[in-house]
C-alpha positions in Angstrom: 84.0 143.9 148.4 83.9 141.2 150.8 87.5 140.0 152.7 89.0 137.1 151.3 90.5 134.7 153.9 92.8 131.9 153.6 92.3 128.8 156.4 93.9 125.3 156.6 97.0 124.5 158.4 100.6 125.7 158.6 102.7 124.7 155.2 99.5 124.8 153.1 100.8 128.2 151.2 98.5 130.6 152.9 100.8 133.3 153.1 102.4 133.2 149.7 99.5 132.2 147.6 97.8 135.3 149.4 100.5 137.7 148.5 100.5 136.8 144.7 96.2 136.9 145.1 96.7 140.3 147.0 98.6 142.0 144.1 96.5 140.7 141.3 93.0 141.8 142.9 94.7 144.9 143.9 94.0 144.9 147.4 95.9 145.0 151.0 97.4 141.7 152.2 97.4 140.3 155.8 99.3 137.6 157.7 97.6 137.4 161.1 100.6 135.8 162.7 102.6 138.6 161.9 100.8 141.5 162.7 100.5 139.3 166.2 103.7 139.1 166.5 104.2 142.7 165.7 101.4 143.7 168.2 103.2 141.6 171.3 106.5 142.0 170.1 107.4 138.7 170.5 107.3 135.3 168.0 104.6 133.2 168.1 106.8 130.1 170.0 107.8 132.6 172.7 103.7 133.6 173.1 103.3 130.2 173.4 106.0 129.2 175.5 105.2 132.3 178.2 101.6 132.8 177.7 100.5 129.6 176.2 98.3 128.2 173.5 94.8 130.0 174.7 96.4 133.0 175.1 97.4 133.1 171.7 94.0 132.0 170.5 92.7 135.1 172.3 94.5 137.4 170.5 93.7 135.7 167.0 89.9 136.3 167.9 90.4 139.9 168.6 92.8 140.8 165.6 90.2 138.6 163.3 86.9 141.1 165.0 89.3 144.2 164.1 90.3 143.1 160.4 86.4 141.8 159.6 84.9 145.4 160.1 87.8 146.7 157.2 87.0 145.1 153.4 89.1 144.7 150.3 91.6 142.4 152.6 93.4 139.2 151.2 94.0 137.4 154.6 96.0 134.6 155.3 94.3 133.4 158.7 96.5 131.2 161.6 96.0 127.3 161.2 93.9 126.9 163.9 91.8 130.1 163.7 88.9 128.5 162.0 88.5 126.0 164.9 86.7 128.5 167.3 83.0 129.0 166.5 82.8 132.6 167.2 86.0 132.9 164.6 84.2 131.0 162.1 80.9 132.6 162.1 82.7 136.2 161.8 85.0 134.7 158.5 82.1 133.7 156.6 79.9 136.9 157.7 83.0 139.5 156.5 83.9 137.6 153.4 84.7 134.2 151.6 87.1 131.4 153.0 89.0 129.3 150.8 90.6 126.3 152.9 94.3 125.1 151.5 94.7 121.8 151.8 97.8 119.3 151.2 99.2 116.2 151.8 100.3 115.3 155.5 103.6 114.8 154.1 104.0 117.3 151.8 102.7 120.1 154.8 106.3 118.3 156.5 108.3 118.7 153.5 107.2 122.6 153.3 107.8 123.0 157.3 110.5 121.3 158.9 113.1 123.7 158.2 111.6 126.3 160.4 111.4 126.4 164.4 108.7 129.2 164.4 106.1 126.5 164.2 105.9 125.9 168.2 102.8 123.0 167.2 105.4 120.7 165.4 108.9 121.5 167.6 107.8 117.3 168.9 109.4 114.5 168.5 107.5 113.3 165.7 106.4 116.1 163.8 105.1 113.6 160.6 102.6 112.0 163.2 101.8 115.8 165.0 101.0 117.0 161.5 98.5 113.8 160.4 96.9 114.2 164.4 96.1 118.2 164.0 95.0 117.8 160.2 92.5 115.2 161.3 91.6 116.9 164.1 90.6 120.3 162.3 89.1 119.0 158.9 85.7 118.9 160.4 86.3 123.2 160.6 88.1 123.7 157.8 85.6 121.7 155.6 83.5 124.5 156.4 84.8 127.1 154.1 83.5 127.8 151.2 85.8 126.4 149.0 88.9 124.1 149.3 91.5 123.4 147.3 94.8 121.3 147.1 97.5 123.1 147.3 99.9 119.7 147.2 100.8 119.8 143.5 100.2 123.3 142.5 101.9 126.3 142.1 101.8 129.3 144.7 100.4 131.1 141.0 98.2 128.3 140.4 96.3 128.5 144.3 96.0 132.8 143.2 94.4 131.6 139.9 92.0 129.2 141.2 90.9 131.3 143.7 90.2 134.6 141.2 88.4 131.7 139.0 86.3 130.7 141.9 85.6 134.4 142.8 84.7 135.2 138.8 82.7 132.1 138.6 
């Protein structure tokens, strides 16, 4: 079966809606920031901070080419990893995106407790958050399917998503 990937940006519930969808489908799960981080053995803020942002983005592409030739995945893709042509022709080729989506204020209320998001360590993190969103909705309106993750349930994202598969 094809791979399941999750897109939309950081605080959206990528990772733990994908965890819950992972075990009920029966299949491997995938956090691309961590196997990264694994891979360099370093966090992503210090591959930012030493390497930079395209460097990152580099290594996203590659590990996305690598996990799109495997199948059966539940993937929970980097928020800006849809914003690259290339990446986005290779998600929708190896299997079905579904873009979380939430509230601007709601994604701060999730995030700003944790410094491993090197995009929002800024001054004003609310305003970073509304700029990025509005910058990347034009790719992550691409995916197949969206869907709100602002007043659901981690369990409720994993349902919707099996329904959608089913449908």
């Amino acid at each position: 079966m094809k791979n399941i990937y999750l897109v939309g940006f950081m605080g959206t519930g990528k990772t733990t809606a994908g965890k819950i969808l992972a075990d009920r489908l029966k299949r491997k799960f995938i956090e691309m920031d961590e196997v990264i981080e694994k891979e360099e053995k370093k966090s992503i803020p210090e591959i930012f901070a030493k390497k930079g942002e395209q460097h990152f983005r580099t290594l996203e592409n590659n590990l996305l080419k690598k996990i799109s030739k495997e199948t059966d995945l539940v993937v929970s893709c980097g928020g800006g990893l849809i914003c690259n042509q290339e990446n986005l022709k290779i998600l929708k080729e190896s299997g079905v995106v579904f873009n979380l989506t939430a509230k601007p204020k709601e994604i701060y209320e999730r995030t700003k407790k944790y410094t491993n998001r090197p995009l929002l360590n800024v001054n004003n993190p609310e305003e970073k958050i509304e700029e990025l969103v509005k910058k990347r909705n034009p790719y992550y309106s691409k995916a197949h399917h969206t869907i709100d993750t602002s007043a659901i349930s981690a369990l409720e994202v994993a349902e919707k998503i099996i329904g959608l598969l089913n449908g």
